[in-house]
C-alpha positions in Angstrom: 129.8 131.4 116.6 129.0 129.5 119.7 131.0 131.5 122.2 131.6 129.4 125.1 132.7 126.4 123.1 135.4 128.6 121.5 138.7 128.2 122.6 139.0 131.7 124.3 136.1 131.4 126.5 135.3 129.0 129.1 131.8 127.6 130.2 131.1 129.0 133.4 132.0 132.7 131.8 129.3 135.8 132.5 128.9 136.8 128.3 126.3 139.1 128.8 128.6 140.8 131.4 131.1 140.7 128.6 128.6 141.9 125.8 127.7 145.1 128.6 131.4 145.9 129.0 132.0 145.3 125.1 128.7 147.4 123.7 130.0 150.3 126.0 133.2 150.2 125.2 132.0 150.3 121.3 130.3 153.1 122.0 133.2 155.5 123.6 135.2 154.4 120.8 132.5 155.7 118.4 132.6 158.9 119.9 136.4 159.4 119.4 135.9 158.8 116.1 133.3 162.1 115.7 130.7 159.6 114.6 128.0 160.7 116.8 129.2 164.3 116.0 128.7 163.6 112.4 125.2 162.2 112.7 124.0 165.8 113.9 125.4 167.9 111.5 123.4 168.4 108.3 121.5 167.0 106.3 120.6 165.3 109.4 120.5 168.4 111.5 116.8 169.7 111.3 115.0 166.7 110.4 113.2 163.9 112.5 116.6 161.9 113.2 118.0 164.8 114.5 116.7 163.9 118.4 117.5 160.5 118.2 121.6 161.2 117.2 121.0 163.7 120.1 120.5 161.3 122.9 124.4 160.2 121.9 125.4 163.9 123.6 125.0 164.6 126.6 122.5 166.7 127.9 123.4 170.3 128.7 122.6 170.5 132.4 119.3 169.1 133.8 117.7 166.2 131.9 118.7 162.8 131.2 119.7 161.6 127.7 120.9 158.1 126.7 124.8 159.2 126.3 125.0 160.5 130.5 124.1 156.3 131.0 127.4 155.7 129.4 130.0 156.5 132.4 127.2 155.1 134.9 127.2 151.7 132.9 130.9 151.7 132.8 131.1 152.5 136.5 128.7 149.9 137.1 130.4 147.0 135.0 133.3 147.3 136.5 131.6 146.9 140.1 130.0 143.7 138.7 133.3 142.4 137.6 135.0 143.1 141.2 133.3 139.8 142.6 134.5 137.3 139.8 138.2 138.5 139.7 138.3 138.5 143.6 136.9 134.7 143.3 139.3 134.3 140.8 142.4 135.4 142.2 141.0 133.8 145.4 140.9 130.5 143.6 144.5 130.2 142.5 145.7 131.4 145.8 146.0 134.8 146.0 146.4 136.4 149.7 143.6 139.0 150.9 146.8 141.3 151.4 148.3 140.5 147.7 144.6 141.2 146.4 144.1 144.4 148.3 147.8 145.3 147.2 146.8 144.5 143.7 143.6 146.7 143.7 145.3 149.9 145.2 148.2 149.9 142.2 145.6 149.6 139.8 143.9 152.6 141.3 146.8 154.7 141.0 147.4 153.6 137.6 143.8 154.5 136.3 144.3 157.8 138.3 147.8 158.2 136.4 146.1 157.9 133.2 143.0 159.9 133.9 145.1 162.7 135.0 148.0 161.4 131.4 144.4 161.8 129.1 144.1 165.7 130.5 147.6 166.4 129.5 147.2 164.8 126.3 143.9 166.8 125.5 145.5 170.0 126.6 148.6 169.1 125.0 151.1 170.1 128.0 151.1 169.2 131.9 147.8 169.5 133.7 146.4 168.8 136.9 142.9 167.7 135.7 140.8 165.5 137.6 137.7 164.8 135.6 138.2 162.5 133.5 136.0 158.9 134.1 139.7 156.9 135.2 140.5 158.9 137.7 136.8 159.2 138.8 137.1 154.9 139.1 140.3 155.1 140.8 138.2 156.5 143.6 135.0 154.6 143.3 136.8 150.9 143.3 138.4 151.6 146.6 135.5 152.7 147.9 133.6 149.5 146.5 136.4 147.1 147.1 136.7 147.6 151.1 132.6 147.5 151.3 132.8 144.2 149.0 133.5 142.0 151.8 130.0 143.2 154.1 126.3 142.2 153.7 124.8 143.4 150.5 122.3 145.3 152.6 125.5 146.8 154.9 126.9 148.1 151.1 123.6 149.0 150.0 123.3 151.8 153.3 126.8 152.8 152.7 125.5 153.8 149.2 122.9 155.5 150.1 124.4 157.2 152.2 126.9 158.7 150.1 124.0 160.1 148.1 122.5 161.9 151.0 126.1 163.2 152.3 126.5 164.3 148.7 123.3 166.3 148.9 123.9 167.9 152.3 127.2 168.7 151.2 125.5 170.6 147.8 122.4 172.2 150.0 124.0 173.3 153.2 127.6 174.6 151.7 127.5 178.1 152.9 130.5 180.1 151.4 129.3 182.6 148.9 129.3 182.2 144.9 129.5 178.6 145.8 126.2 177.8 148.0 123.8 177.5 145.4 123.6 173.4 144.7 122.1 173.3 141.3 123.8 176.4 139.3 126.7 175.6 137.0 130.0 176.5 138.6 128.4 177.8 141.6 128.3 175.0 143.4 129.8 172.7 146.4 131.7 170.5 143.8 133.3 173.6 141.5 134.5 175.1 144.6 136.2 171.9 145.6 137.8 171.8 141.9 139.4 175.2 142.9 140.7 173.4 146.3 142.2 170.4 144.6 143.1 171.9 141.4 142.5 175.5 141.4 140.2 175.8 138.5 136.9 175.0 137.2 135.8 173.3 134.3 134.9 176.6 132.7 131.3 175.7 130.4 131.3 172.2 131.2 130.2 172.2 134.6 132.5 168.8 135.6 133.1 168.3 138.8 135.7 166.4 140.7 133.4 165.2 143.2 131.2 163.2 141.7 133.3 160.4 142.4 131.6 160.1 145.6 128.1 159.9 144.8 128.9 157.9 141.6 130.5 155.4 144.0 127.1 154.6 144.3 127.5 153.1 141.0 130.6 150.7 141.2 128.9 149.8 144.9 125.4 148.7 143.4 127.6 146.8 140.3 129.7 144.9 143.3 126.3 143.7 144.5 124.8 142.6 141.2 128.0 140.9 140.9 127.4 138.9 144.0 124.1 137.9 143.1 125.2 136.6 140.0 127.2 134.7 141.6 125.0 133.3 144.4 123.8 130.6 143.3 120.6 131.6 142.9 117.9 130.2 140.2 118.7 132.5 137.0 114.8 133.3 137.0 115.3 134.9 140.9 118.6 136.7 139.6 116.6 138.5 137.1 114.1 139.2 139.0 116.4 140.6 141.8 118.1 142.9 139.6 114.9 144.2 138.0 113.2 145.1 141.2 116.2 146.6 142.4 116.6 148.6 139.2 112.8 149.7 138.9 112.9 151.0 142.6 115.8 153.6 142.3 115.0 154.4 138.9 111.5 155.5 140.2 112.5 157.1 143.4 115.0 159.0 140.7 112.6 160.2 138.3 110.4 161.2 141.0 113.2 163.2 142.8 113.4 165.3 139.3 109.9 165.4 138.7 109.0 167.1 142.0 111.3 169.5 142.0 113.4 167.9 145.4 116.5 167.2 142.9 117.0 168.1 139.5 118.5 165.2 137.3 122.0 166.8 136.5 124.6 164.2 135.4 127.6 166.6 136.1 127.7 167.2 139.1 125.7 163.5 139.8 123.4 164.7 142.0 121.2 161.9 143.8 118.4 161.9 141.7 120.6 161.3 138.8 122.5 158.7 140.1 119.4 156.8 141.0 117.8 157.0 137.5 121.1 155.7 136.2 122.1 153.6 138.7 118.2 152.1 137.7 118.9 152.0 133.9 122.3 150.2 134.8 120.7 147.3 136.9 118.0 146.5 134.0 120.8 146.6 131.3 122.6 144.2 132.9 119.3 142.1 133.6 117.9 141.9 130.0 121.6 141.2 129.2 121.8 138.7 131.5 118.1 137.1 130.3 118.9 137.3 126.4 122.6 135.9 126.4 123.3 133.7 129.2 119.7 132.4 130.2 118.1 132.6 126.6 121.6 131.6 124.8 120.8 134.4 122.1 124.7 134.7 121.6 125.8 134.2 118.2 126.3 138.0 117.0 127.7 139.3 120.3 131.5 138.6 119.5 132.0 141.4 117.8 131.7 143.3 121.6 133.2 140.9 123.7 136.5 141.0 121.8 136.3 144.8 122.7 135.7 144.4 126.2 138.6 142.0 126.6 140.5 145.3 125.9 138.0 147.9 127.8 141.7 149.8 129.0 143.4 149.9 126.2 140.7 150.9 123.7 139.7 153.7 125.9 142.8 155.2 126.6 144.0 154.3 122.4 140.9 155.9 121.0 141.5 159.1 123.4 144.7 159.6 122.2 146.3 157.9 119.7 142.8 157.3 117.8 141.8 161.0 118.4 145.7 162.7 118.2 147.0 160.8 114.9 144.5 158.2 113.3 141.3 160.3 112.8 143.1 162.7 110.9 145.6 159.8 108.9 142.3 158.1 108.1 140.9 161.2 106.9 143.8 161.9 104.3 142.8 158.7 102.5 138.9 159.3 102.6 138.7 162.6 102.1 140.9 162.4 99.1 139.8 159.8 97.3 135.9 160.1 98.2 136.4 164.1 96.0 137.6 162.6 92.9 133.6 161.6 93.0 132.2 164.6 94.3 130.8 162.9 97.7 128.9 165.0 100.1 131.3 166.4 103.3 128.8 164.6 105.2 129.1 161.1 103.6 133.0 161.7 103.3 133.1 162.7 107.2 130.8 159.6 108.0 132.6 157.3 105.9 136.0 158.6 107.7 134.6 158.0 111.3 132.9 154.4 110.4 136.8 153.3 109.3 138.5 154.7 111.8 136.1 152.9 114.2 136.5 149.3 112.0 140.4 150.1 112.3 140.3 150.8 116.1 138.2 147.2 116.2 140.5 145.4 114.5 143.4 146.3 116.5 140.9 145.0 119.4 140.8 141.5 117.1 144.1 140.8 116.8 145.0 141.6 120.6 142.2 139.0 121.5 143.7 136.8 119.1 147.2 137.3 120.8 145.4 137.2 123.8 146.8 140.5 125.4 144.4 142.0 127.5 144.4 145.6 129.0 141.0 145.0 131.3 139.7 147.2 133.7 
């Protein structure tokens, strides 16, 4: 299918910023189905494939495995976007007051739901603040009132949120909370128990990472504007892979020395960098393949989901994970015994179709042409 020549999509669209967005969303979706849950149980668990379903988890405290890039890249995308809508809604009219109106209610919206998906995984009224929407309601504030400075002006500003971060982490003095790098005992769990008087007990989440990780949405906002610069698509890609290969570096090396340890839940620096890295070369081999090398035919099967990057997040976290994984499972289970299937095949088989279901609703909501966008 030649993308831009379809009916939905006009010429001057970004489809490898749509293809990101999409492939991420897939992704998060996969994981409410159990699929990557599945693929390490056994007959898997134990043998050579076992490490490579692995990187879909998330690493226990300090390392770095493919699945900790997934909230990054989603952070990130939706920095990169920032640019386009504000052109957009510039283009038709739009005040700086009605935009800036316009960005704050959807902040409190994403925080609504982050803090809605808490009470729907507890299953009664929480005050949780972890989860990834009510980290962005934070971040694209943050990104949106640097958006209009010099790209080197946002650049400091990020930075600099990384070194108040770890100042905050290495200098906090009260006691059972002043040691930066130890689960729960750290800067960022004893602000959980100021805004929401607990921890998150095993997991080691913290609240606060939505400052560092602004880092994130900040870095995307600037990709975004030099997309959109006009420059040569050869200097873009070259901007964005320089750009990427320096943090990731100065990441890495932060963990390798021993200065900062790469721990993705409570963000620190280092691991902010090395994602923040990974982040800007996604987007540039994206960028290369699909909108400078026009290797697009197979990527429609993403874009439709990141048309509806809101609403399949928020469907697969709780109608998806609530009601449909076990409906699903009624009909697979049952009729996958009559031949004696493996648990494993019939618990595969149930994720794959809750994940084809979940993309179809996607399909026919692009088809209708509802969108629920970050």
């Amino acid at each position: 299918m030649n993308l831009k020549s379809s009916k939905f999509f006009s010429e001057d669209r970004l489809l490898s910023l749509d293809f990101f967005r999409g492939i991420t969303m897939f992704l998060l979706v996969a994981e409410g189905t159990h699929l990557w849950s599945v693929l390490v149980q056994p007959p898997i668990a134990g043998t050579v494939f076992e490490n490579f379903f692995l990187q879909f988890h998330h690493h226990p405290w300090n390392g770095l495995r493919f699945w900790d890039l997934i909230q990054p890249f989603f952070m990130f995308i939706v920095g990169v976007a920032m640019p386009f809508s504000y052109a957009k809604r510039k283009k038709r009219g739009d005040s700086d007051s009605a935009i800036t109106r316009h960005i704050i209610k959807r902040c409190i919206i994403l925080l609504a739901f982050g803090v809605g998906l808490h009470c729907v995984y507890r299953q009664k009224l929480v005050w949780e603040l972890w989860n990834v929407l009510s980290q962005l309601s934070v971040t694209i504030l943050i990104a949106y009132f640097l958006m209009r400075y010099k790209w080197s002006t946002q650049i400091i500003v990020s930075i600099g949120l990384l070194l108040l971060t770890e100042v905050l982490y290495r200098t906090f003095p009260i006691e059972g909370y002043n040691q930066p790098f130890i689960k729960d005992h750290n800067f960022g769990s004893w602000m959980d128990m100021m805004l929401m008087g607990k921890i998150n007990n095993g997991g080691g989440w913290v609240t606060i990472n939505c400052i560092p990780t602004a880092a994130h949405t900040i870095w995307g906002v600037v990709a975004g504007q030099l997309l959109q610069s006009g420059k040569s698509p050869t200097k873009t890609v070259k901007g964005l892979v320089i750009g990427g290969l320096i943090i990731l570096v100065f990441g890495y090396l932060l963990d390798w020395t021993s200065v900062t340890p790469i721990i993705k839940r409570i963000s620190t620096s280092s691991f902010v960098l090395a994602s923040g890295g990974w982040a800007l070369l996604a987007l540039a081999f994206c960028y290369w393949l699909i909108d400078i090398k026009k290797v697009n035919q197979w990527i429609f099967p993403f874009v439709i989901v990141g048309t509806n990057s809101i609403f399949i997040y928020l469907f697969s976290n709780t109608v998806g994970g609530q009601w449909l994984n076990g409906f699903v499972s009624i009909f697979t289970t049952g009729f996958l015994n009559w031949f004696n299937t493996p648990e494993f095949l019939i618990n595969l088989i149930s994720a794959l179709s809750v994940l084809y279901f979940e993309w179809l609703l996607c399909y026919y909501l692009f088809l209708k042409r509802i969108f629920f966008r970050v």
